[in-house]
PDB file of N, CA, C and O in Angstrom:
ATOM      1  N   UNK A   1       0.845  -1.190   0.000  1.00  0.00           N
ATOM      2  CA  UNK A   1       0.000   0.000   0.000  1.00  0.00           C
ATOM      3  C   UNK A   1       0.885   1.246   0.000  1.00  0.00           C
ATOM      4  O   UNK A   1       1.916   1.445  -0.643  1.00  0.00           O
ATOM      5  N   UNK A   2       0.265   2.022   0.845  1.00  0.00           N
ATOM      6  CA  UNK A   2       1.055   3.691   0.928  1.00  0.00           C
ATOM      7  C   UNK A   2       2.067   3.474   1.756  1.00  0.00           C
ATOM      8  O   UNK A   2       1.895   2.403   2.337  1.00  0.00           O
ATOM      9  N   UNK A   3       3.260   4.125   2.139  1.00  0.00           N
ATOM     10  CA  UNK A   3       4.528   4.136   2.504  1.00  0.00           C
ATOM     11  C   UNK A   3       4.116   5.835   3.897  1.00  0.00           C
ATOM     12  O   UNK A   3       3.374   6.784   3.643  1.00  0.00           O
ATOM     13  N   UNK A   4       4.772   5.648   4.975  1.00  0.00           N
ATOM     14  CA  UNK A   4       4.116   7.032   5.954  1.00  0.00           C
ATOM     15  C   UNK A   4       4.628   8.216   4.987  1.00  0.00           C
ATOM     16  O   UNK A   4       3.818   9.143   4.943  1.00  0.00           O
ATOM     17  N   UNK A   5       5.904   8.421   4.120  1.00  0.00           N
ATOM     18  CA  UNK A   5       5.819   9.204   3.023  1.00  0.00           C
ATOM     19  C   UNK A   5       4.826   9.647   2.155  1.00  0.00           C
ATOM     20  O   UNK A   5       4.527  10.826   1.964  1.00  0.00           O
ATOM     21  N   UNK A   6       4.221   8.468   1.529  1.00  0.00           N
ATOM     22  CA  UNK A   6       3.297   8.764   0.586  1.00  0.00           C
ATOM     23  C   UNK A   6       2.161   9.286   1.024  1.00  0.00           C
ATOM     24  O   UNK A   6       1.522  10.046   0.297  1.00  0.00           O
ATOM     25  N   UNK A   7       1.629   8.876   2.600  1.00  0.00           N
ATOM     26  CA  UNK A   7       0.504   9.584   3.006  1.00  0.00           C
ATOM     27  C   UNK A   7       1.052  11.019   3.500  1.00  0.00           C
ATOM     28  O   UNK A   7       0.329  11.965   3.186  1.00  0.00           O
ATOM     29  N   UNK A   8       2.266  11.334   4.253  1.00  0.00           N
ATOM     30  CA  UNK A   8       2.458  12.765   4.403  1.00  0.00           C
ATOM     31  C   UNK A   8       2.172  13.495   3.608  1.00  0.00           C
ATOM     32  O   UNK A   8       1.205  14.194   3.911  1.00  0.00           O
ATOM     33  N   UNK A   9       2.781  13.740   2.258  1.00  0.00           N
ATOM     34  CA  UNK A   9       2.125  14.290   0.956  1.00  0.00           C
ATOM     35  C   UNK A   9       0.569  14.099   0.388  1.00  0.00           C
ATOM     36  O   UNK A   9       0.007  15.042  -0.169  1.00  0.00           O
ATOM     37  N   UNK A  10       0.001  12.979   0.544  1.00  0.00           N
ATOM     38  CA  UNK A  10      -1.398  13.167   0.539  1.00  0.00           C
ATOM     39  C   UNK A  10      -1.880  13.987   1.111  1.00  0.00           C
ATOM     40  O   UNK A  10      -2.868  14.593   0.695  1.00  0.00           O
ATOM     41  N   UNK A  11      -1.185  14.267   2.447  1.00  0.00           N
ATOM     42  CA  UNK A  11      -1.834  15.085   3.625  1.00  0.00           C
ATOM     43  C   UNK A  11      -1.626  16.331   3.242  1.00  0.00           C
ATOM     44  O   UNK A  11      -2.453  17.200   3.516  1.00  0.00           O
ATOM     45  N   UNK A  12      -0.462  16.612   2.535  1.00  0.00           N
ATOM     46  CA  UNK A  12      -0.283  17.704   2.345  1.00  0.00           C
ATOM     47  C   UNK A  12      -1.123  18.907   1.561  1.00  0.00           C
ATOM     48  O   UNK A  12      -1.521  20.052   1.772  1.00  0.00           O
ATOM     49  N   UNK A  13      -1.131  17.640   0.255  1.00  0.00           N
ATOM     50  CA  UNK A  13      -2.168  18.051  -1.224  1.00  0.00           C
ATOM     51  C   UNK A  13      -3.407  18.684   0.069  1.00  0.00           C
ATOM     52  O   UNK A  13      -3.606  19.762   0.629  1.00  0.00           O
ATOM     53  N   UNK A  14      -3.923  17.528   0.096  1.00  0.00           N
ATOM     54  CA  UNK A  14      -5.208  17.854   0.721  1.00  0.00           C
ATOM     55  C   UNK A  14      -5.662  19.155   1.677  1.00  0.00           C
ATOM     56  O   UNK A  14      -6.686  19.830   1.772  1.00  0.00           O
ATOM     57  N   UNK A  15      -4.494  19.146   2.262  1.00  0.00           N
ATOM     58  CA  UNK A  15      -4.566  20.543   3.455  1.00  0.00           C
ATOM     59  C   UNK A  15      -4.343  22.038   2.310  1.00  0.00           C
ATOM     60  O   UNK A  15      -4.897  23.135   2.386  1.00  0.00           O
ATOM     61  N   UNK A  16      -3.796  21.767   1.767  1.00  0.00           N
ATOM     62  CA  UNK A  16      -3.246  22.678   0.481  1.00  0.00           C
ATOM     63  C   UNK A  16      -4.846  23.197  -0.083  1.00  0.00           C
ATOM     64  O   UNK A  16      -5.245  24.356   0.028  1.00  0.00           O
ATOM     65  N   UNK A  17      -5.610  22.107  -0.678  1.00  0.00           N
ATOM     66  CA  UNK A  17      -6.421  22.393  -1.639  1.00  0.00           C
ATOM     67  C   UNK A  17      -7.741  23.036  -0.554  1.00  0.00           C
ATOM     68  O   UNK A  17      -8.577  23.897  -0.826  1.00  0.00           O
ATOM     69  N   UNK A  18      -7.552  22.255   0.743  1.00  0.00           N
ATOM     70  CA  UNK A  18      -8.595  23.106   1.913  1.00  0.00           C
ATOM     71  C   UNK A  18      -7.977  24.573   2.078  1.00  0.00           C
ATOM     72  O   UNK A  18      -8.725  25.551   2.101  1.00  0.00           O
ATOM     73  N   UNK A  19      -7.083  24.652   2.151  1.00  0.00           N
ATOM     74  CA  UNK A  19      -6.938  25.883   2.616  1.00  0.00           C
ATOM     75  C   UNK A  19      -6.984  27.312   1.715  1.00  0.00           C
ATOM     76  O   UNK A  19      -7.122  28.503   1.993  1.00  0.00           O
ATOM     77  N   UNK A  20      -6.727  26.258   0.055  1.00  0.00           N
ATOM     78  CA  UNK A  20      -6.853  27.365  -1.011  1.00  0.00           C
ATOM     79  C   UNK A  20      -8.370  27.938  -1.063  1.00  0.00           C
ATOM     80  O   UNK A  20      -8.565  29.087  -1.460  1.00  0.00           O
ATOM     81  N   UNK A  21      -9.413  27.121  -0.658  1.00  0.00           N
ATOM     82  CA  UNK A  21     -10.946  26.912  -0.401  1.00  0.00           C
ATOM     83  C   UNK A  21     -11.432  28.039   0.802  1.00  0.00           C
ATOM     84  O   UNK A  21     -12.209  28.969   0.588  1.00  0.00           O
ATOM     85  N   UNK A  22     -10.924  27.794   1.834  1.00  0.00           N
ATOM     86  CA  UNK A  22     -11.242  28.528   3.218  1.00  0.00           C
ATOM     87  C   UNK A  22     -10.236  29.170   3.290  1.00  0.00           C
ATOM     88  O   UNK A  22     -10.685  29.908   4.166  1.00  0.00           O
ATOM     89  N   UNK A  23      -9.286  29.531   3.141  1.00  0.00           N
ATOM     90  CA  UNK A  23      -7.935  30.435   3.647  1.00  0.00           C
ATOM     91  C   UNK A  23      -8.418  32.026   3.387  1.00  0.00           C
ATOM     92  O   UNK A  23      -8.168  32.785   4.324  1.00  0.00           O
ATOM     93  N   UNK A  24      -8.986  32.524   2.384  1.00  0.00           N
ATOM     94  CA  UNK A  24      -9.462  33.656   2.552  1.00  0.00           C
ATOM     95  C   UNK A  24     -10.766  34.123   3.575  1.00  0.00           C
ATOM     96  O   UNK A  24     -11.092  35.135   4.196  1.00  0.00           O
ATOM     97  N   UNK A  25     -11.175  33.062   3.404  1.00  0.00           N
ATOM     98  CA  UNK A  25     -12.517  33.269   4.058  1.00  0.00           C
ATOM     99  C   UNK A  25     -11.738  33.141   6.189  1.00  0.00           C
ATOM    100  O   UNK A  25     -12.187  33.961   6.990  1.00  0.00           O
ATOM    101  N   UNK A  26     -11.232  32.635   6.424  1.00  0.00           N
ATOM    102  CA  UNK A  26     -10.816  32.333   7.415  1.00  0.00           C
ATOM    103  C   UNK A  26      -9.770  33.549   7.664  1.00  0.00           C
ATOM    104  O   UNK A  26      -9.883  33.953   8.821  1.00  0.00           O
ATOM    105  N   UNK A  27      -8.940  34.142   7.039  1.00  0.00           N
ATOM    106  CA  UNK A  27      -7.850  35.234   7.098  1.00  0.00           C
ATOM    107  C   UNK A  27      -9.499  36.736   7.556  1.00  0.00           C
ATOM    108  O   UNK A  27      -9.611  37.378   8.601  1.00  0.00           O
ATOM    109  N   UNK A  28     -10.191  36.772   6.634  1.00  0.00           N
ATOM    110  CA  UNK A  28     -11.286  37.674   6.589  1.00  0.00           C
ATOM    111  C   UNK A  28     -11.657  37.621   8.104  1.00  0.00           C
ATOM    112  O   UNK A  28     -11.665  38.551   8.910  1.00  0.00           O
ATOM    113  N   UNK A  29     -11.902  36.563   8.258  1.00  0.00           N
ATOM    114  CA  UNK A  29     -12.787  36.193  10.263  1.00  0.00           C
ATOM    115  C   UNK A  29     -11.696  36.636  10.919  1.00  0.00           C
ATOM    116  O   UNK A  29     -11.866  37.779  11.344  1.00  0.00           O
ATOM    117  N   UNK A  30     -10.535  36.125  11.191  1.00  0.00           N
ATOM    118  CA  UNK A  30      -9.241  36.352  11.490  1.00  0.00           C
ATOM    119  C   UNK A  30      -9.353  38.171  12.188  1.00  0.00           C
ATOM    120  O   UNK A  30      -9.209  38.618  13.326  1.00  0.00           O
ATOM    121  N   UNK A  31      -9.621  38.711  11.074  1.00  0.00           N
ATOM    122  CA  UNK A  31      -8.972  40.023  10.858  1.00  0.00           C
ATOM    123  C   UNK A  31     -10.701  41.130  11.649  1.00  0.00           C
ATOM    124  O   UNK A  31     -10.763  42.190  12.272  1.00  0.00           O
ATOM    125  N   UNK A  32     -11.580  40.325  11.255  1.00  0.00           N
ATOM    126  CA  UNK A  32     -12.794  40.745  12.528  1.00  0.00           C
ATOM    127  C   UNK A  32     -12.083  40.717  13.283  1.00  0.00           C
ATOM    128  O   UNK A  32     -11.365  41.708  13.414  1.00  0.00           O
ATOM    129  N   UNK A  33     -11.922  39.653  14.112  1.00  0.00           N
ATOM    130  CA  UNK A  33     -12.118  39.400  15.519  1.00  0.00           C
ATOM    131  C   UNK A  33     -10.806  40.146  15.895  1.00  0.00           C
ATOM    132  O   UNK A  33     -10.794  40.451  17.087  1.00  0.00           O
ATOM    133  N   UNK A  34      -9.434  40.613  15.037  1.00  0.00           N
ATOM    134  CA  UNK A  34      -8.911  41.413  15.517  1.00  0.00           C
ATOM    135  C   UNK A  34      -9.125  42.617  15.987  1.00  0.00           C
ATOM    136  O   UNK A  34      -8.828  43.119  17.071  1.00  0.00           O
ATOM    137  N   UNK A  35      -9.761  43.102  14.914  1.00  0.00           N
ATOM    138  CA  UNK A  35     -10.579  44.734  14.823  1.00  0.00           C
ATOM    139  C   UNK A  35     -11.216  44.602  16.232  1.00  0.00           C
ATOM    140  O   UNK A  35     -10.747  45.342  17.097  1.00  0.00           O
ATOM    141  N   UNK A  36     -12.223  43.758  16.579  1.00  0.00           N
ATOM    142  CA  UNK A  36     -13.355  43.892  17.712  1.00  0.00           C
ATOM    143  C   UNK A  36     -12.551  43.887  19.203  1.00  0.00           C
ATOM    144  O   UNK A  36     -12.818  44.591  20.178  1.00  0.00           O
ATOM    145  N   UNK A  37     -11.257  42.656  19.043  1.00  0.00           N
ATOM    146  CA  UNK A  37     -10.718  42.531  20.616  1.00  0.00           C
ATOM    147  C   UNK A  37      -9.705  44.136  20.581  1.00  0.00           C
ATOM    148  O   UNK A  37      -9.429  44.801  21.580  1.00  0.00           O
ATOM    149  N   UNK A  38      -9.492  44.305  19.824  1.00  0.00           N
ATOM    150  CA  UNK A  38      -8.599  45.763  19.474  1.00  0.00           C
ATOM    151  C   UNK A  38      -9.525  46.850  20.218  1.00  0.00           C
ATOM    152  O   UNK A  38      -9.256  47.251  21.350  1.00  0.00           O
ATOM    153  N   UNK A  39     -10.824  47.362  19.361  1.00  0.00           N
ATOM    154  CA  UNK A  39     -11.581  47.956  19.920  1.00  0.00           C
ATOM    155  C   UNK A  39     -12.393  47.876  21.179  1.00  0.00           C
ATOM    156  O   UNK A  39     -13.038  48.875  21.498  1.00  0.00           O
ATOM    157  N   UNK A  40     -12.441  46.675  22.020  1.00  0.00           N
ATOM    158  CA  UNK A  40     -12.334  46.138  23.098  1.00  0.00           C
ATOM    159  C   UNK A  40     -12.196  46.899  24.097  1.00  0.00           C
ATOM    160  O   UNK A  40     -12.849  47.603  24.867  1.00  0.00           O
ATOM    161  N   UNK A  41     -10.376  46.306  23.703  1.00  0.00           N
ATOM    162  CA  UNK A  41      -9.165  46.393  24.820  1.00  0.00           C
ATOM    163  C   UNK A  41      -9.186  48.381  25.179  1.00  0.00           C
ATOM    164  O   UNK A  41      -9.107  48.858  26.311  1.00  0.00           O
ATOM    165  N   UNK A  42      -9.329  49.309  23.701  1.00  0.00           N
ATOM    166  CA  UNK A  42      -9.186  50.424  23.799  1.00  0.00           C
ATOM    167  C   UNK A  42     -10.743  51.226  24.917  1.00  0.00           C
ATOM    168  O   UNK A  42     -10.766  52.143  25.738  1.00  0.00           O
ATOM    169  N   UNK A  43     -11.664  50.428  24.449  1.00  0.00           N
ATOM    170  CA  UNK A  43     -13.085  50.920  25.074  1.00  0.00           C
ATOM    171  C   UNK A  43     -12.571  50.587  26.401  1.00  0.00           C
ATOM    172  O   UNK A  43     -12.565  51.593  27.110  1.00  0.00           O
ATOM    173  N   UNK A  44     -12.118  49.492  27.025  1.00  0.00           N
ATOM    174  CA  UNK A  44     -11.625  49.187  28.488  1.00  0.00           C
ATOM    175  C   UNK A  44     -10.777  49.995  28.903  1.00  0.00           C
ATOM    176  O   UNK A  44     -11.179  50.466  29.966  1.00  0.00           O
ATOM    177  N   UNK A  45      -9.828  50.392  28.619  1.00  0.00           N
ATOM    178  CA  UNK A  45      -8.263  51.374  28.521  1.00  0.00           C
ATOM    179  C   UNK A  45      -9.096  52.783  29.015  1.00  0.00           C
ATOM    180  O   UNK A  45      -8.775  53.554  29.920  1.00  0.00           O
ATOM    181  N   UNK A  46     -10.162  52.840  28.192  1.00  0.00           N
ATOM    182  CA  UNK A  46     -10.932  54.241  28.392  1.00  0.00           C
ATOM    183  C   UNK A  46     -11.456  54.453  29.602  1.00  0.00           C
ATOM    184  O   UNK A  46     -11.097  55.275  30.445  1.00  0.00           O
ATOM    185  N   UNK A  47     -12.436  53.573  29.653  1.00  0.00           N
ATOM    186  CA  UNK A  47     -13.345  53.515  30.890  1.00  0.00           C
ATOM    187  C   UNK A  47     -12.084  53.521  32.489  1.00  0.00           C
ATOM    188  O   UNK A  47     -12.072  54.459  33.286  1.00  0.00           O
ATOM    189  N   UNK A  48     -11.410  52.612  32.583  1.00  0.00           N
ATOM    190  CA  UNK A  48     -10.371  52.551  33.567  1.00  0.00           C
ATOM    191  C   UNK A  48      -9.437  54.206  33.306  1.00  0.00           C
ATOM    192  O   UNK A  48      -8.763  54.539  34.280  1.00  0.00           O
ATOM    193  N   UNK A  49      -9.416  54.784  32.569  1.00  0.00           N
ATOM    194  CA  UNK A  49      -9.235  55.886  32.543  1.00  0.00           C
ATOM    195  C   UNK A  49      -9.623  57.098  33.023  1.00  0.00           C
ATOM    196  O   UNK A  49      -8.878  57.890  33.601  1.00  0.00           O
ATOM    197  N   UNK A  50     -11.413  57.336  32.667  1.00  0.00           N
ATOM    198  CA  UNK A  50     -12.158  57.940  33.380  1.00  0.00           C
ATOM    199  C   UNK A  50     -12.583  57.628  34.643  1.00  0.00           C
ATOM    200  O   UNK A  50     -12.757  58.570  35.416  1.00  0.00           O
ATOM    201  N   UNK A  51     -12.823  56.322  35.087  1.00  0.00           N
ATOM    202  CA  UNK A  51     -12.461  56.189  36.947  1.00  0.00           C
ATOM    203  C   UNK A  51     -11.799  56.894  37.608  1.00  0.00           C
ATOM    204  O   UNK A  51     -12.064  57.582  38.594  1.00  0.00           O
ATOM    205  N   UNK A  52     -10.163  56.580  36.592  1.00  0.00           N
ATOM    206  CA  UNK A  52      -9.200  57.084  37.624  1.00  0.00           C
ATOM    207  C   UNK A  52      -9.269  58.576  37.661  1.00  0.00           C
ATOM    208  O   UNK A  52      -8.711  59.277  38.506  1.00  0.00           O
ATOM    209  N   UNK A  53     -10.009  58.998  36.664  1.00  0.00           N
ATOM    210  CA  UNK A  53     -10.463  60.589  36.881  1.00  0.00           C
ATOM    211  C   UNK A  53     -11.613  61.329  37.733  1.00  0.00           C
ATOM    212  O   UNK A  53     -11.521  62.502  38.096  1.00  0.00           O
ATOM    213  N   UNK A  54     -12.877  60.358  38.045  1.00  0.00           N
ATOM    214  CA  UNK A  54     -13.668  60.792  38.429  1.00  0.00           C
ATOM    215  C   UNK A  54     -13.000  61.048  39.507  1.00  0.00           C
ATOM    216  O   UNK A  54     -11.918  60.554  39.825  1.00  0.00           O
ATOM    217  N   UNK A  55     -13.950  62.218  40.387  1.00  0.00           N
ATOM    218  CA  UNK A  55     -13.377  62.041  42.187  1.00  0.00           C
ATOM    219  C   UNK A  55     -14.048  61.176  42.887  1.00  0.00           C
ATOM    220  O   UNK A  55     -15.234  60.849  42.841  1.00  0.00           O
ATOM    221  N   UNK A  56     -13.209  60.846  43.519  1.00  0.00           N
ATOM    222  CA  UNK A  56     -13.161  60.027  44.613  1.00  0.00           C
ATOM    223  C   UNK A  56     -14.442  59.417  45.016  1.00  0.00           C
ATOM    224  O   UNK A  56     -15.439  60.023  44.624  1.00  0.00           O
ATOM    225  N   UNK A  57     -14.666  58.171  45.829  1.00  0.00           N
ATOM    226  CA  UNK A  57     -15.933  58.483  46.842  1.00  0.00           C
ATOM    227  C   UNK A  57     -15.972  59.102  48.066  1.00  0.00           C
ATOM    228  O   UNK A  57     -14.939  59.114  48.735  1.00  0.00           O
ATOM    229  N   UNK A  58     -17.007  59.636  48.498  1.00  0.00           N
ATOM    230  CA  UNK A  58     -16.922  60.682  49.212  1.00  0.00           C
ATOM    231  C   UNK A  58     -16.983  59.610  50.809  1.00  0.00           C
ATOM    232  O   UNK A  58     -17.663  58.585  50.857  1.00  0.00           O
ATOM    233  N   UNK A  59     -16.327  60.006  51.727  1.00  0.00           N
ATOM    234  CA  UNK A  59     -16.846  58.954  52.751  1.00  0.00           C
ATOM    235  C   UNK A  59     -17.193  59.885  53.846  1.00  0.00           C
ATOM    236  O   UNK A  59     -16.508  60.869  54.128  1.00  0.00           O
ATOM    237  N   UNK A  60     -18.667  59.421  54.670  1.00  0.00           N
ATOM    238  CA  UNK A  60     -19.268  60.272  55.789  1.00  0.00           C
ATOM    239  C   UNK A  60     -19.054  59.481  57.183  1.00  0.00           C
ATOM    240  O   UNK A  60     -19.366  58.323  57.460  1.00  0.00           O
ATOM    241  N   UNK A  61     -18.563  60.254  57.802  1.00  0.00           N
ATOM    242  CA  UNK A  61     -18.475  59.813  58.965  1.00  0.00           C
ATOM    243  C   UNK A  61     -19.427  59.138  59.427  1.00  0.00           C
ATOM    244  O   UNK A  61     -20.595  59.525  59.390  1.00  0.00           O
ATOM    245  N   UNK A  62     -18.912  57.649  60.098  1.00  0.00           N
ATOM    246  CA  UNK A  62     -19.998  56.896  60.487  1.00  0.00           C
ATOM    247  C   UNK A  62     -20.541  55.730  59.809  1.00  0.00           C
ATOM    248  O   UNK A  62     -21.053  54.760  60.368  1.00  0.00           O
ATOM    249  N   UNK A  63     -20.392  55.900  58.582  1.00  0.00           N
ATOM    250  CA  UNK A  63     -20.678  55.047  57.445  1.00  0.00           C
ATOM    251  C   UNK A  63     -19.646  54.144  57.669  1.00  0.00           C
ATOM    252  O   UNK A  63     -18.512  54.505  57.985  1.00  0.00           O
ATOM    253  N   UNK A  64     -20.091  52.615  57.475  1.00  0.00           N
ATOM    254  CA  UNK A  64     -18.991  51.433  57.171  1.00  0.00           C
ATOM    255  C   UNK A  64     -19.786  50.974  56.039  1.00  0.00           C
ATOM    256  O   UNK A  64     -20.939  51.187  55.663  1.00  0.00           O
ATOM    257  N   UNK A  65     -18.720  50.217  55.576  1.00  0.00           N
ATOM    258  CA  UNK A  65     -18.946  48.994  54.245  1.00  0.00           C
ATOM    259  C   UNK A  65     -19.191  47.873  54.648  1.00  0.00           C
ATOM    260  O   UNK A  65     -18.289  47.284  55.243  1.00  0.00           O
ATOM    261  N   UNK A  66     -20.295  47.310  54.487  1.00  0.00           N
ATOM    262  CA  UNK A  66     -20.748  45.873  54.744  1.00  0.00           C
ATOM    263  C   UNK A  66     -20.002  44.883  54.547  1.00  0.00           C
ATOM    264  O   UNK A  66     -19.657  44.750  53.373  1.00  0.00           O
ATOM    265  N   UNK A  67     -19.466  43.828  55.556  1.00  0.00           N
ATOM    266  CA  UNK A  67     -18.578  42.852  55.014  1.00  0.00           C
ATOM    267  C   UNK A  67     -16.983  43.464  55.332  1.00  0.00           C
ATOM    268  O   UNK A  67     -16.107  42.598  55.333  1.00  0.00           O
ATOM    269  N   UNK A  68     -16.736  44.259  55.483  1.00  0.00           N
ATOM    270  CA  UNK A  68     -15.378  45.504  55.739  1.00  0.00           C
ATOM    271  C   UNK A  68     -15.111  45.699  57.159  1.00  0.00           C
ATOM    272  O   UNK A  68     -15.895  46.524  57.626  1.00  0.00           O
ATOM    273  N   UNK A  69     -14.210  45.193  58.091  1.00  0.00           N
ATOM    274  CA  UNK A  69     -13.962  45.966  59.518  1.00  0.00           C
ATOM    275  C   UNK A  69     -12.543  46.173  59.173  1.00  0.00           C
ATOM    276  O   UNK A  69     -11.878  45.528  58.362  1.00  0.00           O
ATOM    277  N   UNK A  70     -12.119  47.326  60.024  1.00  0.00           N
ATOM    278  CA  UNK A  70     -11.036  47.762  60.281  1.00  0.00           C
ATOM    279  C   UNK A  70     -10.112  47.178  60.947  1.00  0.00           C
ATOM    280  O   UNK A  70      -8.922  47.104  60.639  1.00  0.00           O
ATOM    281  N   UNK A  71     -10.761  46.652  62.091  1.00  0.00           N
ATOM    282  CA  UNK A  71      -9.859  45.664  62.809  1.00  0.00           C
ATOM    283  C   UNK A  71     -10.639  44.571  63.194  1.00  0.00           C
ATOM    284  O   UNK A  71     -11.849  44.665  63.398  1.00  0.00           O
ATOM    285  N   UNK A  72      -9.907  43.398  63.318  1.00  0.00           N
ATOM    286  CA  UNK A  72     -10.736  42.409  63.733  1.00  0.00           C
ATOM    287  C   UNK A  72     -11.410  42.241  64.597  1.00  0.00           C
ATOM    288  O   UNK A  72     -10.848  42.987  65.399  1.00  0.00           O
ATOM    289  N   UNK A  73     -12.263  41.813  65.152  1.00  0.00           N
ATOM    290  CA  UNK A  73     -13.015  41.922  67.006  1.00  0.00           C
ATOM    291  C   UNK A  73     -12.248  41.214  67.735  1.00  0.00           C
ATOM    292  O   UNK A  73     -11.608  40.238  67.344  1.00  0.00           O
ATOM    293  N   UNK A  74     -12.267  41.713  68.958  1.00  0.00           N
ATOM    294  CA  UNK A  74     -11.451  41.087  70.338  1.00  0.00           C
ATOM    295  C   UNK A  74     -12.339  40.160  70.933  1.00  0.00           C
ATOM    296  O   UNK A  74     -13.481  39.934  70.532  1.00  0.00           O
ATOM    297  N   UNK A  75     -11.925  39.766  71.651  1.00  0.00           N
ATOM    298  CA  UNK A  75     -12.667  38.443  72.676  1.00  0.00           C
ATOM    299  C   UNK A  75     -13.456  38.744  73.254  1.00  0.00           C
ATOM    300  O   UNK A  75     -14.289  37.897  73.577  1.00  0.00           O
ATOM    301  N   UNK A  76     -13.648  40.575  73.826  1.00  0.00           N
ATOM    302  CA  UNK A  76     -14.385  41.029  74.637  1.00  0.00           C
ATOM    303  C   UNK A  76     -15.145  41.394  73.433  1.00  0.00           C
ATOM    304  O   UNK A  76     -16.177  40.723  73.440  1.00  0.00           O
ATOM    305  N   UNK A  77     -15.097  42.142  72.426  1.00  0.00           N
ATOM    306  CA  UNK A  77     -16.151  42.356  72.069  1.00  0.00           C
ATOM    307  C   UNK A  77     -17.149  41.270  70.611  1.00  0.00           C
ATOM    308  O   UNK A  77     -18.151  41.567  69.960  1.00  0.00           O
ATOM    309  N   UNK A  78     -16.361  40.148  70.599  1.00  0.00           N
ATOM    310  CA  UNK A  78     -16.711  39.365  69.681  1.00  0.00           C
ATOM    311  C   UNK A  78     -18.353  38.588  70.369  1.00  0.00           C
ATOM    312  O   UNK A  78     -18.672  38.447  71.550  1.00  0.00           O
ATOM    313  N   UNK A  79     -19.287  38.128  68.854  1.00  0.00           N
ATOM    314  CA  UNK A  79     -20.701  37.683  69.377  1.00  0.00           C
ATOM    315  C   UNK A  79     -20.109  35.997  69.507  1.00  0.00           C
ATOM    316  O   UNK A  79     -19.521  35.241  68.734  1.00  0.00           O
ATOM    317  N   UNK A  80     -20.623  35.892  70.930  1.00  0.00           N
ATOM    318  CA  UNK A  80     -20.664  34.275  70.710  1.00  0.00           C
ATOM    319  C   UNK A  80     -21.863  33.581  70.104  1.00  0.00           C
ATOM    320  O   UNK A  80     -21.745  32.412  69.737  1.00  0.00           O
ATOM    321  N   UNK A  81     -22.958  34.197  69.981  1.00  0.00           N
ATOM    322  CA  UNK A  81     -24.156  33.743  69.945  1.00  0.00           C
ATOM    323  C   UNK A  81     -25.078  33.421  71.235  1.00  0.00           C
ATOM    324  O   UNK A  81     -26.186  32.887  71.172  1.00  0.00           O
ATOM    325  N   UNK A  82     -24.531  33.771  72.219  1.00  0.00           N
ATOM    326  CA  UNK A  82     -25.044  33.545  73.662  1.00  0.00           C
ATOM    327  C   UNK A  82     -25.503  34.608  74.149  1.00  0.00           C
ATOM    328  O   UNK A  82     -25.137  35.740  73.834  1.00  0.00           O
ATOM    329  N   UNK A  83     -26.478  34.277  75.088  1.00  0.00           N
ATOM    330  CA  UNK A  83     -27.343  35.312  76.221  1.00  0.00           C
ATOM    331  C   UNK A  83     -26.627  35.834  76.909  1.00  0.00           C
ATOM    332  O   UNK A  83     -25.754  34.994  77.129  1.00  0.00           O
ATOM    333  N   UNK A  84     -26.309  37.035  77.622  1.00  0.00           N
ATOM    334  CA  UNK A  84     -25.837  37.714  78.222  1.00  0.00           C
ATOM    335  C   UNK A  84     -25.297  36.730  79.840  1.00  0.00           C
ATOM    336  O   UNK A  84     -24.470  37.153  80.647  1.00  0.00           O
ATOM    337  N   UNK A  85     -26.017  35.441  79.939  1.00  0.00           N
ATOM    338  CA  UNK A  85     -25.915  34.913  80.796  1.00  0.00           C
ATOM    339  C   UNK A  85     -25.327  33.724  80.758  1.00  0.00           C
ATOM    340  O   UNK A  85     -25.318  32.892  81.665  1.00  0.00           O
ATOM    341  N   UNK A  86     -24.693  33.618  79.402  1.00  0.00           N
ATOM    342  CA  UNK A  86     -23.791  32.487  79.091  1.00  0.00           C
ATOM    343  C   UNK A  86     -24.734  31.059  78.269  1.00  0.00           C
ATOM    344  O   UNK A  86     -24.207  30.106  77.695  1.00  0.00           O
ATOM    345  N   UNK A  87     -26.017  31.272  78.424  1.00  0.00           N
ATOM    346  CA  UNK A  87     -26.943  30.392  78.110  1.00  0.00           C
ATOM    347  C   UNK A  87     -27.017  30.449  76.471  1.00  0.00           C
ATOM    348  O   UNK A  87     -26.477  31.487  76.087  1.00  0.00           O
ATOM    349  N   UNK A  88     -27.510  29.667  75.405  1.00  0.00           N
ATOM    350  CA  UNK A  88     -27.834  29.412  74.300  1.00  0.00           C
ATOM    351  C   UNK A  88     -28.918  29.871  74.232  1.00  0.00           C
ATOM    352  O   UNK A  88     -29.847  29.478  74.938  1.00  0.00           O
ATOM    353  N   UNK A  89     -29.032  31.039  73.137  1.00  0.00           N
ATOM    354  CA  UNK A  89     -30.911  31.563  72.919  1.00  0.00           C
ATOM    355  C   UNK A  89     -31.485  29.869  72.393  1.00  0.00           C
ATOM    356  O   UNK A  89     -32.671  29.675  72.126  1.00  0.00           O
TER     357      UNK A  89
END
């Protein structure tokens, strides 16, 4: 039969004659999806731009962020989940 030579070159023809078929059409898609992640990356670049411009958030005394402490709680003031009397509600 075929020799692993003779099929490499089969393989070859064949990939050859696909690609003469789809190779434009595929270079064309190619060159979208560059344009779009391009215009993307620049729309992102922007936005992270104007953040870093807006001012600030404003913070009011008193106000915390949910989920956010400053320092961790101490022993004295941490919740055990218990009654003031050591008992389980």
């Amino acid at each position: 039969m075929f020799g692993l030579s003779e099929l490499a070159i089969i393989l070859i023809v064949v990939i050859a004659i696909v690609l003469a078929k789809k190779g434009p059409e595929l270079a064309r898609n190619a060159g979208k999806s560059a344009r779009i992640l391009k215009a993307e990356a620049r729309a992102m670049k922007e936005a992270e731009e104007q953040r870093a411009t807006d001012t600030p958030p404003r913070v009011i005394q008193g106000e915390t962020i949910p989920g956010r402490t400053e320092h961790p709680p101490t022993d004295a003031t941490r919740d055990t989940g218990r009654n003031p009397d050591g008992t389980h509600p």
